[in-house]
C-alpha positions as CSV (number, residue, x, y, z in Angstrom):
1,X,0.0,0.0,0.0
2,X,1.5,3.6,-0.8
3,X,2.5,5.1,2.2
4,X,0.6,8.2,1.8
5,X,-2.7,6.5,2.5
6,X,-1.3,4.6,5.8
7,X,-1.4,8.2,7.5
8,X,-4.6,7.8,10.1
9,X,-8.0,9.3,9.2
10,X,-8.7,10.4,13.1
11,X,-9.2,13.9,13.0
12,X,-13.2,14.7,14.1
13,X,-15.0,17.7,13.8
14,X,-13.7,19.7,17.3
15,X,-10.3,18.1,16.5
16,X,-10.2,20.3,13.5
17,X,-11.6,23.5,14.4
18,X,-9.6,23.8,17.9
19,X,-6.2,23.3,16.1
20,X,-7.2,25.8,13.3
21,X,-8.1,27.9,16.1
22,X,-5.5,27.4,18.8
23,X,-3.0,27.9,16.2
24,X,-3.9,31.5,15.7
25,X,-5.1,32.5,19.0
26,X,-1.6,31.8,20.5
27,X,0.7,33.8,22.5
28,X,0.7,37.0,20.9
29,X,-2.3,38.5,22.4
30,X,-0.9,38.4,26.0
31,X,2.5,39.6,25.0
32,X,2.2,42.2,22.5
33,X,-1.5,44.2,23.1
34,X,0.0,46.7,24.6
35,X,2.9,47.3,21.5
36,X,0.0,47.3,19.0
37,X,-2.1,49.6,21.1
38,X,0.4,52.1,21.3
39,X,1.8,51.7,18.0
40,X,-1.9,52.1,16.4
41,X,-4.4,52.6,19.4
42,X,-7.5,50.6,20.2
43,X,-9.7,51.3,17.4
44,X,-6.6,51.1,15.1
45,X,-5.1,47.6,16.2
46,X,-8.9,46.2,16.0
47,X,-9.0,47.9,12.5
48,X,-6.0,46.2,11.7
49,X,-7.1,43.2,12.9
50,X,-10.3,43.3,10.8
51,X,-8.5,44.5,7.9
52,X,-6.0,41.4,7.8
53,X,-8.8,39.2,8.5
54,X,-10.4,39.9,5.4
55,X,-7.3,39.0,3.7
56,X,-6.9,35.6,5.0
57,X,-10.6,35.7,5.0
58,X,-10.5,35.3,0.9
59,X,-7.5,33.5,1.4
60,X,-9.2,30.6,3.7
61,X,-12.4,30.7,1.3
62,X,-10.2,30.0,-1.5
63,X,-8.5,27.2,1.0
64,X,-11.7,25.8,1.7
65,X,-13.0,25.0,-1.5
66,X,-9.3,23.7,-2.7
67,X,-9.3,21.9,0.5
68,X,-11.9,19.7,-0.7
69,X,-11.4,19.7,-3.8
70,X,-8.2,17.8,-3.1
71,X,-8.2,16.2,0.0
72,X,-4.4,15.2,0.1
73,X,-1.8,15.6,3.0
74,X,0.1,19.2,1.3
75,X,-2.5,21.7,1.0
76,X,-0.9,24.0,-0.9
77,X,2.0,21.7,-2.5
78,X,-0.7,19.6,-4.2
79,X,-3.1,22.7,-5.3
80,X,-0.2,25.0,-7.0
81,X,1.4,21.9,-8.7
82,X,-2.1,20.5,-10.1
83,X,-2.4,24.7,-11.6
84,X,1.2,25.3,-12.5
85,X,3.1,22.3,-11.8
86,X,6.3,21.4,-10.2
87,X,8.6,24.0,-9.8
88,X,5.8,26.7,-8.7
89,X,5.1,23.9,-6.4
90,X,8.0,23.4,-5.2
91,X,8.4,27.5,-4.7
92,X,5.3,27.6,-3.3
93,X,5.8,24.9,-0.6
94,X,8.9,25.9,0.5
95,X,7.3,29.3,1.3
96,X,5.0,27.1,3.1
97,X,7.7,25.3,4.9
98,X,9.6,28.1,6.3
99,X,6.3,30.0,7.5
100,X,6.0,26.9,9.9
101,X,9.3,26.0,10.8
102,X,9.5,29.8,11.8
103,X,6.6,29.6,13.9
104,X,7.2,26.4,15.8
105,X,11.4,27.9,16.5
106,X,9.4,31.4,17.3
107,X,7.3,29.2,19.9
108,X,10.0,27.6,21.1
109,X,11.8,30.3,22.7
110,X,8.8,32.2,23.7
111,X,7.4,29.6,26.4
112,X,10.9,29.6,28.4
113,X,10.7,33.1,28.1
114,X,6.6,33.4,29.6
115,X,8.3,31.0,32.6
116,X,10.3,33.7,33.5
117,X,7.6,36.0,33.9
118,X,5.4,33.6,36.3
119,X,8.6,32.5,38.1
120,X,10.6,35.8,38.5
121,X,13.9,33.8,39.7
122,X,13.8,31.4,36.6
123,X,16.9,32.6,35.3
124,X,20.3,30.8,36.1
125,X,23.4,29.9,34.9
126,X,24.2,33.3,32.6
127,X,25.5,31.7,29.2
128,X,26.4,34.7,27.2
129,X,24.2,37.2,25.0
130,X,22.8,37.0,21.5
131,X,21.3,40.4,19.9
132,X,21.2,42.2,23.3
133,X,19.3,39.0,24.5
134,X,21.3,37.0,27.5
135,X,21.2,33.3,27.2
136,X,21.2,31.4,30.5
137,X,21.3,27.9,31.1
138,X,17.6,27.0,33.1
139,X,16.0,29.0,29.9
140,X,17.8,26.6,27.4
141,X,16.9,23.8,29.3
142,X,13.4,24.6,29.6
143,X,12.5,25.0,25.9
144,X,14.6,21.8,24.8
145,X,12.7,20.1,27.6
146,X,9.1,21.5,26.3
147,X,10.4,20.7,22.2
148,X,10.9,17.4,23.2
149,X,7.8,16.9,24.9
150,X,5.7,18.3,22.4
151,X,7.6,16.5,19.1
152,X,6.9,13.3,21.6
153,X,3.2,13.8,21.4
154,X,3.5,14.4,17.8
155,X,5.1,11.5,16.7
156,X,2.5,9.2,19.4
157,X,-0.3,10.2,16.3
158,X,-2.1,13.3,15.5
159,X,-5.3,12.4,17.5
160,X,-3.1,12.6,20.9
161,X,-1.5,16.2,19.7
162,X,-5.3,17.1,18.9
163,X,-6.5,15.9,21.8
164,X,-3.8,18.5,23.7
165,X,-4.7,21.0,21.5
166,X,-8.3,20.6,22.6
167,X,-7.3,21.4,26.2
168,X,-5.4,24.1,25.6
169,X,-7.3,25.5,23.4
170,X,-10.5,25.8,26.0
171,X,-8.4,27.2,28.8
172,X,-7.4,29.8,26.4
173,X,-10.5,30.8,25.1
174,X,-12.1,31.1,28.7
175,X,-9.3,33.2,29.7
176,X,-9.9,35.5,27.3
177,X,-13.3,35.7,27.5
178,X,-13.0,36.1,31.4
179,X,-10.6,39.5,30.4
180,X,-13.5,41.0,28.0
181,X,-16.4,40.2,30.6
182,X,-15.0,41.7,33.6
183,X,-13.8,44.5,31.6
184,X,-16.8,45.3,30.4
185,X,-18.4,45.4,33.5
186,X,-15.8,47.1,35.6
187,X,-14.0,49.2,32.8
188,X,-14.7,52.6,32.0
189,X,-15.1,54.3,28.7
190,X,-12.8,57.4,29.8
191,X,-9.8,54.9,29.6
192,X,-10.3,55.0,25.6
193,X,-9.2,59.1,25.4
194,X,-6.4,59.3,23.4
195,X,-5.8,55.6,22.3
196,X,-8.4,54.8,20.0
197,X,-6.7,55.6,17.0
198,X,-2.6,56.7,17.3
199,X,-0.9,59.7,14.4
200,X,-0.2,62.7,14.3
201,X,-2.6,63.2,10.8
202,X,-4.7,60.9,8.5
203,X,-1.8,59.4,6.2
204,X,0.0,58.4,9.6
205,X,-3.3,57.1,11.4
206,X,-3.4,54.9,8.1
207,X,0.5,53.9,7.9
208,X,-0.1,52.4,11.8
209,X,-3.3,50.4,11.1
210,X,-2.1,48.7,8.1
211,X,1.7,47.7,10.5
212,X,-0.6,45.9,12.4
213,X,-3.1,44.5,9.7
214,X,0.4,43.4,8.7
215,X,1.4,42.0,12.2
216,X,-1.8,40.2,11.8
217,X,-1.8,38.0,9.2
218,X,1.0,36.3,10.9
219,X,-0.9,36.0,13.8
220,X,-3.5,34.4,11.7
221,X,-2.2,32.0,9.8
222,X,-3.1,29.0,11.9
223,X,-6.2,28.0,9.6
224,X,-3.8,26.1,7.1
225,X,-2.5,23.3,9.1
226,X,-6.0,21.8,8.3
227,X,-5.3,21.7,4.7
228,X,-1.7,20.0,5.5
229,X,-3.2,17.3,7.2
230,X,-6.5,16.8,4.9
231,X,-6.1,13.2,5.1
232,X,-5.5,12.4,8.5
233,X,-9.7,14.3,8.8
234,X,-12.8,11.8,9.1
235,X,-15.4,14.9,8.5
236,X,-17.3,15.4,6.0
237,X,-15.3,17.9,3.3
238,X,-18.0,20.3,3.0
239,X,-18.2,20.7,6.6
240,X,-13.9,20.8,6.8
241,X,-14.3,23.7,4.4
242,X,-17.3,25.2,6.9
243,X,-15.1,25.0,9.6
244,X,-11.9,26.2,8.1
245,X,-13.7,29.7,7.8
246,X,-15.3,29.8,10.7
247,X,-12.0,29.2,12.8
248,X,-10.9,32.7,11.1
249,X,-13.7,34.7,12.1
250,X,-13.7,33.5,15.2
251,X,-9.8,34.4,15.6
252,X,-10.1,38.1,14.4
253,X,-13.3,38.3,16.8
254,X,-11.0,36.7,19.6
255,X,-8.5,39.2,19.1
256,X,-10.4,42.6,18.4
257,X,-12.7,41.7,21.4
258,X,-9.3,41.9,23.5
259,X,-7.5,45.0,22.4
260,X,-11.0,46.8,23.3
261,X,-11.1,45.2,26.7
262,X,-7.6,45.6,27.2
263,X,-8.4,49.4,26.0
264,X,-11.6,49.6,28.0
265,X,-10.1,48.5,31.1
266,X,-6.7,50.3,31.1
267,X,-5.9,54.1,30.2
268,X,-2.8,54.9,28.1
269,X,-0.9,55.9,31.1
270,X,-1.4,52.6,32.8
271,X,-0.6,51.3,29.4
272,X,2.5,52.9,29.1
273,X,3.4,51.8,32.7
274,X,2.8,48.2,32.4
275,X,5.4,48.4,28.7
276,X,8.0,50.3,31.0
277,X,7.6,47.4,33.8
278,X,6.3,43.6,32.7
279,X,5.3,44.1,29.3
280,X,2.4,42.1,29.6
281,X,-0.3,44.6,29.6
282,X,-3.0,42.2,28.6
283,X,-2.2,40.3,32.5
284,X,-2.0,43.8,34.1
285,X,-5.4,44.8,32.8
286,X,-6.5,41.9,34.1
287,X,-4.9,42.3,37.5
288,X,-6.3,45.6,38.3
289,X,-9.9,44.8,36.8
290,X,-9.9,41.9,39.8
291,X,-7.7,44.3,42.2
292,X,-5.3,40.6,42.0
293,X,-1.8,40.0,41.2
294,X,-2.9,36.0,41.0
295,X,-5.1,37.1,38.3
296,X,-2.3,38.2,36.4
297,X,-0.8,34.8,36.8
298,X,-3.8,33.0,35.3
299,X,-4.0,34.8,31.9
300,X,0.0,34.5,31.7
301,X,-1.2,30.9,32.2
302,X,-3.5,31.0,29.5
303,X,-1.0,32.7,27.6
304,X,1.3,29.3,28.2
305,X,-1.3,27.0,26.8
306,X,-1.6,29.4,23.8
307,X,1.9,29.0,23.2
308,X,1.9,25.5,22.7
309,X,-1.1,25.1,20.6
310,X,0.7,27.4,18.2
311,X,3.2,25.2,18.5
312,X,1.6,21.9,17.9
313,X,-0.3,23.2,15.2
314,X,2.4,24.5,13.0
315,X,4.6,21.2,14.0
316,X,1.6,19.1,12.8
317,X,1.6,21.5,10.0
318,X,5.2,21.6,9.0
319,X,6.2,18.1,9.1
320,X,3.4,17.2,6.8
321,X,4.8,19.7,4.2
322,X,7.9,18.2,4.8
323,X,6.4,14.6,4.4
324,X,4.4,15.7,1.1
325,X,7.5,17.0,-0.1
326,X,9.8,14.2,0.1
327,X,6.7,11.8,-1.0
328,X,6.9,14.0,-4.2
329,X,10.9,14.0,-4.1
330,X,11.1,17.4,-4.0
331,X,13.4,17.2,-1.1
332,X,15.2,13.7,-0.1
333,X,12.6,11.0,0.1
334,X,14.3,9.9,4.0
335,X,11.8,12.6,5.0
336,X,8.6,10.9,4.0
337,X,9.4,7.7,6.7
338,X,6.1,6.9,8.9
339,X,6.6,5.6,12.4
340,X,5.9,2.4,12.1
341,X,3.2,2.1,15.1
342,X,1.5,5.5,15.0
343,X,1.7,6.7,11.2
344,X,2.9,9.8,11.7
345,X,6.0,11.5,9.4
346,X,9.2,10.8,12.3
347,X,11.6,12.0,10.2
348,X,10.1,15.0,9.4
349,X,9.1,15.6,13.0
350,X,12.3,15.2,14.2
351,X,14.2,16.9,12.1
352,X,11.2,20.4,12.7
353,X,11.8,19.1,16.4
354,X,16.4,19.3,16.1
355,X,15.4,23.5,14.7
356,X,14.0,24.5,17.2
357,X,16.2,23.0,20.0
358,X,19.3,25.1,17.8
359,X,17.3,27.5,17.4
360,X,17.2,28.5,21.3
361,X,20.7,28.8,21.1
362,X,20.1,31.9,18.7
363,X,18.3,33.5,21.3
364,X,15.0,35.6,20.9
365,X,15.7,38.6,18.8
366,X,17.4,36.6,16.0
367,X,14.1,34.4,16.2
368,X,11.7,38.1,15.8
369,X,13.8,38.2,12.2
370,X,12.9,34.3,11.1
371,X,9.5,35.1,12.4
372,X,9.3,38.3,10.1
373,X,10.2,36.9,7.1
374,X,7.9,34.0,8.0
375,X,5.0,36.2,7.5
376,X,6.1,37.4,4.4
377,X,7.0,33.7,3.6
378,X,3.0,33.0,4.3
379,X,1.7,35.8,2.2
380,X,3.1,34.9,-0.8
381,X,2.4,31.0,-0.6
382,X,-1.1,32.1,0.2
383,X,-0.8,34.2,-3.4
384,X,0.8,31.6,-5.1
385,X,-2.8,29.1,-3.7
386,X,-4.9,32.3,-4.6
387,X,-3.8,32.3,-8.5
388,X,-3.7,28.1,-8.5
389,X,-7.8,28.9,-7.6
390,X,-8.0,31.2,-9.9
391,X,-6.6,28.6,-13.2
392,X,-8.0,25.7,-11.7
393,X,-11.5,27.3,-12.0
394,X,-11.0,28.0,-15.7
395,X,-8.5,25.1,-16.6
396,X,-10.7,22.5,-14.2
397,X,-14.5,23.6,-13.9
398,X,-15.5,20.3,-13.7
399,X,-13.7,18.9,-10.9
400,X,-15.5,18.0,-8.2
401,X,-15.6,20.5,-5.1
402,X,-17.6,20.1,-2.2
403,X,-17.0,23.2,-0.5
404,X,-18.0,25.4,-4.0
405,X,-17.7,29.5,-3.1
406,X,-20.0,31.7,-4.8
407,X,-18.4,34.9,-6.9
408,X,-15.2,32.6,-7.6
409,X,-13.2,35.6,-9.7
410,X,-14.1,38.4,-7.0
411,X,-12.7,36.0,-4.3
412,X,-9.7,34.6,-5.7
413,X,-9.0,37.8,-7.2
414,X,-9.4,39.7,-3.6
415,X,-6.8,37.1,-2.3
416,X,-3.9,37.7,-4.9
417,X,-4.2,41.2,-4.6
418,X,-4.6,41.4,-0.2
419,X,-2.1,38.9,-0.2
420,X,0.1,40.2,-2.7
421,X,-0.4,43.7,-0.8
422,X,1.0,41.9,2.4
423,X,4.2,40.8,0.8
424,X,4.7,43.9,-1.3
425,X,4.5,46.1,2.0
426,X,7.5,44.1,3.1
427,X,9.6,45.3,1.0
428,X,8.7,49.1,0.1
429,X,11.2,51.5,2.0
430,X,9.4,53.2,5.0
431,X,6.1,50.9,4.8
432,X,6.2,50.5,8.2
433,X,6.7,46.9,8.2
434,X,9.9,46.8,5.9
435,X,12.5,44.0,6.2
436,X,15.5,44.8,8.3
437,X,18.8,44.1,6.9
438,X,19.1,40.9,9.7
439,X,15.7,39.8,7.8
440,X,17.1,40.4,4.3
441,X,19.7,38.1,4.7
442,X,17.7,35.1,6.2
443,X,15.1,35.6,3.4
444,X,18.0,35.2,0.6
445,X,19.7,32.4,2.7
446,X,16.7,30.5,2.8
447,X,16.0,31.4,-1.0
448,X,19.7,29.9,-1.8
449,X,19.2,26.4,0.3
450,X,15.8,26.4,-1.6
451,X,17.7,26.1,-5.0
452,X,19.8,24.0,-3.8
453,X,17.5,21.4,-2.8
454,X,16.1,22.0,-5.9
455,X,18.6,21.5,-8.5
456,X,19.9,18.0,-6.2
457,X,16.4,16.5,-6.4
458,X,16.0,17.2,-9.4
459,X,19.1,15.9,-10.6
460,X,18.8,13.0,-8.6
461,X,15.0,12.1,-9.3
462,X,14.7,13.2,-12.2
463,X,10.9,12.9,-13.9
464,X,9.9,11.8,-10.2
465,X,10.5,15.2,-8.8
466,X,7.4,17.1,-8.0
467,X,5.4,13.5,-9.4
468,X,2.1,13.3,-7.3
């Protein structure tokens, strides 16, 4: 039997919108509110929320219907090769690939770092410093212990990571919703004067929405890990594409419902005090809306859980690109080994898992670059799926498709050019969101191993490479 349909079909309805969910719902809320409300204000960060909602919005519809359409572990590896074949599949995947593995490195270093916070004396053994950021050795040992752990319950099958994203995922969401409830009882609308929307005139009020909207479609791009792992779901694929779109608008709700409350429940000065001190402003919000340091503690808690099921989700995610890859010997086909017990990619797995446990030894600011160019990395996989919709509609109108969207060419079309937008802002001087020079180079490094890769495989399979 080919290997590709050994992987287990196990994933059930809750299964698949709690990772799509938990994925985007993560960390970033508890750690950076208070950044994007000063950066862009209340109204402005929920605006630019909304705004990169949309865009993965007509991204995830387009996902949806391609989804089921194709039901085959690769998502977007199998879509842009059946529109364009395999070299923009292998361009687009490897986009795809890079957008993951920077998330799950990104997620690594971030729960050592949210242990420091709950335990204040965490910290011991000084190492030395990367990018103004000091190694020490407790820190280093916490995250290889967590990237171990979780790779663990990876590789035991993807209904025991789902079953920890399910968890997780719960604790989260009632943490959050205890924030907004109590703020909006106990908050006061005075607190909104002078953050609602942050520039000095209408062009600049504009430039710091659309940072954020930015900022926000890597925050939200948890949705695809469904399409990586199609064939591992036992739901009906109208219903996967239902729920696939429904985990995004209930992610940009999640997240605009807490800026306000963050917003509604703390003035800019007590903003501005809790960025001088913690950082956390999300947990200080919630500590004086309950007049309770533990309080604090239980959304940094929350904030834990959401760590890992970013985590899990994009490890789930990135190891099957990596498997789909290497079944289609676009990368070396060692990578496409399934444990022989629980069917799930080890190989791929482990290697996602050996990253991130070198990629703490990089420290955190080196891992705010990868996690940049991540984004960007997203965005344009997501425009490279966008315009595979967009021919396989024309080229294809026959093919079956479950999950069928209505106005097909004012979809797809809204998703090249949002997505497109994204990437392109990258990249223009002064955008707000430009690369650094630190970013630059790990975009072009990663562009150069990418050919690499390429031009071996090829060499070496021949016909095979990018063969379905």
């Amino acid at each position: 039997m080919n290997e590709r349909r050994e992987l287990n079909k196990v994933l059930n309805t809750g299964d698949v919108l709690v990772t799509a969910f938990g994925a985007m719902i993560g960390w970033g809320w508890v750690i950076s509110s208070g950044g994007w409300i000063q950066a862009s204000g209340v109204l402005g960060t929920a605006l630019g929320f909304i705004i990169g909602g949309i865009m993965i919005y007509f991204v995830g519809m387009v996902y949806a219907e391609l989804t089921t359409a194709m039901p085959e572990i690769g998502g977007p590896k199998v879509f842009s090769a059946k529109a364009f074949g395999a070299n923009i599949s292998f361009v687009c995947s490897w986009a795809m690939l890079f957008s993951y593995i920077g998330v799950v490195c990104f997620e690594a270093c971030s729960l050592p770092t949210i242990i420091q916070y709950i335990f204040p004396g965490f910290l011991k053994g000084y190492l030395y410093t990367v990018a103004g950021f000091d190694i020490y050795a407790t820190w280093l040992i916490m995250g290889i212990t967590a990237t171990l752990l979780i790779t663990g319950i990876n590789i035991l099958g993807v209904k025991a990571a789902a079953t920890l994203q399910k968890i997780l995922t719960i604790t989260i969401a009632a943490v959050g919703i205890i924030l907004v409830v109590v703020s909006a009882i106990k908050g006061n609308v005075d607190n909104l004067d002078g953050q609602l929307l942050i520039g000095v005139d209408g062009v600049s009020v504009v430039k710091n929405i659309m940072s954020i909207a930015v900022v926000a479609s890597f925050f939200l791009f948890g949705f695809d890990v469904i399409p990586q792992a199609a064939e591992e779901i036992d739901v009906p694929l109208k219903k996967v594409g239902k729920l696939l779109v429904f985990s995004i608008v209930l992610a940009v709700a999640f997240y605009a419902l807490v800026v306000f409350a963050i917003g509604y429940g703390l003035n800019s000065d007590g903003i501005a005090e809790s960025m001088s001190s913690t950082g956390l402003v999300a947990a200080d919000t919630m500590a004086k809306l309950f007049n309770s340091a533990t309080m604090s503690k239980v959304l940094i808690i929350g904030g834990m859980c959401g760590i890992i099921t970013s985590w899990n989700s994009f490890l789930m995610g990135g190891s099957r690109v990596l498997f789909s890859m290497a079944k289609s010997r676009m990368v070396p086909g060692r990578f496409s080994k399934l444990h022989a017990k629980y069917k799930t990619p080890v190989t791929s797995l482990l290697l996602i898992g050996v990253l991130s446990i070198l990629s703490l030894f990089c420290g955190r600011a080196m891992l705010i670059w990868i996690s940049d160019v991540a984004s960007f990395a997203c965005c344009f996989a997501y425009c490279i799926v966008a315009l595979s919709f967009l021919k396989l509609r024309k080229t294809k109108p026959d093919m079956p498709r479950p999950f069928k969207i209505q106005n097909a060419n004012l979809v797809g079309v809204m998703a090249v050019l949002m997505s497109g937008l994204m990437c392109v802002l990258y990249v223009i001087p002064n955008s707000g969101c430009t690369f650094t020079v630190q970013e630059w180079v790990i975009g072009i490094v990663w562009v150069i191993l990418g050919l690499v890769f390429a031009i071996v495989c090829k060499k070496k399979y021949k016909d095979d490479f990018g063969k379905m």
